[in-house]
C-alpha positions, 0 to 999 in steps of 0.5 A, spaced: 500 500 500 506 505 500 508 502 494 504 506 490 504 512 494 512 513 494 512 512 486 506 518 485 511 522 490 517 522 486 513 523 479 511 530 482 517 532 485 520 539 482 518 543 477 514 542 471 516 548 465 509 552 466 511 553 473 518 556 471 515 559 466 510 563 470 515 565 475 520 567 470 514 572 467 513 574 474 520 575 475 521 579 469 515 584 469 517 586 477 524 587 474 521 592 469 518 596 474 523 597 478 527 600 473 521 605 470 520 606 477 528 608 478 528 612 471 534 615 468 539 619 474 539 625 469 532 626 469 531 625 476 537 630 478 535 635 473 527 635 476 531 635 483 534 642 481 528 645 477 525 644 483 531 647 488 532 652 485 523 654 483 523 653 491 529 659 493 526 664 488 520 663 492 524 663 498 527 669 496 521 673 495 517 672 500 522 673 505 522 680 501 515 681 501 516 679 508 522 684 511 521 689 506 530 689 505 532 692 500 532 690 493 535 682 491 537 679 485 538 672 482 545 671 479 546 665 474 552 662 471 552 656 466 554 652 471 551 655 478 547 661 480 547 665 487 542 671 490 545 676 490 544 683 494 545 690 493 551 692 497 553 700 498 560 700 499 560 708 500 556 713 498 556 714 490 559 706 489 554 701 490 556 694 488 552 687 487 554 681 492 552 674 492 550 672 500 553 667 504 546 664 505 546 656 505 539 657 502 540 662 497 546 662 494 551 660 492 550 653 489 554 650 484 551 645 479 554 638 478 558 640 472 557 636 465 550 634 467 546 639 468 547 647 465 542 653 465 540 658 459 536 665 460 532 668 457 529 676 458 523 678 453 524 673 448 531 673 447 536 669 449 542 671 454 549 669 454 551 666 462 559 667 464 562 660 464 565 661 471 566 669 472 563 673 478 556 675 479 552 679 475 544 681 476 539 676 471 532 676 475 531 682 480 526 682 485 523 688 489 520 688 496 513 689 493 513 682 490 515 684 483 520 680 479 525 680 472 519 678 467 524 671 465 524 664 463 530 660 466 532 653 462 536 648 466 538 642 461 542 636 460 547 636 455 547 631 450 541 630 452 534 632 449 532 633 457 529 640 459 526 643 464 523 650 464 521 656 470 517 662 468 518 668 471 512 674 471 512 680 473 507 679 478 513 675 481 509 668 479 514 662 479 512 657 475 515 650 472 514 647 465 516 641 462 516 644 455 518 651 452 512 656 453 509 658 446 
């Protein structure tokens, strides 16, 4: 009577082929899971610093609007870019300075991954690579700032990501180029 059992337990021991195949399947789309959900690091870091950066101008302004200090500006480089703030050296000489502020500035992009562009009333403006900092988005006490579109992109690759600026100090992120 155990004869017959002991020969049915060996002929269904393992695997058959549909069982490996599920699993194999199973296996499969997990994987590709998570690997959209991972995506390509260049994207992910060029979101992360759109939004950096979307964040500080917001920052900034309200911090204005809130002590009502004098006047700030947004200086950019291609490979960074800083607040800066009106200094007044003496009495006829005023200069622009980048705050040493762990927030606002300065910040410096990973090089070779992710560069800015800037444009002001439609035309595109050139950035200094690594020169000091010059004035680009101004923003006043009231809450106004330098009407812009700053594009942060990825070299070599057709990643862009876009923050419109108006004059009513509204910041906004763009996957595509306004039209």
């Amino acid at each position: 009577m155990l004869r017959p059992f002991a020969r049915f337990r060996t002929a269904s021991s393992g695997f058959t082929l549909m069982e490996l195949l599920v699993v194999l399947v199973l296996v499969g789309i997990v994987a590709s899971l998570a690997t959209l959900s991972i995506g390509d690091g260049a994207e992910r870091q060029l979101r992360t610093e759109t939004q950096r950066l979307a964040g500080v101008l917001r920052l900034a302004r309200d911090e204005l609007l809130i002590t009502g200090d004098a006047e700030r500006a947004l200086g950019l480089r291609r490979d960074g870019y800083s607040f800066l703030e009106l200094v007044i050296l003496d009495d006829s000489t005023r200069e622009w300075q980048p705050m040493l502020d762990q927030q606002l500035g300065p910040w410096q992009l990973e090089s070779g991954v992710i560069e800015l562009e800037y444009e002001q009333e439609g035309e595109r403006q050139a950035l200094p690579q690594t020169a000091g900092w010059e004035p680009n988005v101004r923003m006043g006490n009231t809450g106004e700032m330098t009407p812009s579109l700053i594009t942060l992109r990825v070299p070599g690759k057709p990643l862009e990501r876009h923050i419109q600026i108006s004059l009513e100090g509204t910041i906004e992120v763009l996957n595509a180029p306004p039209e």
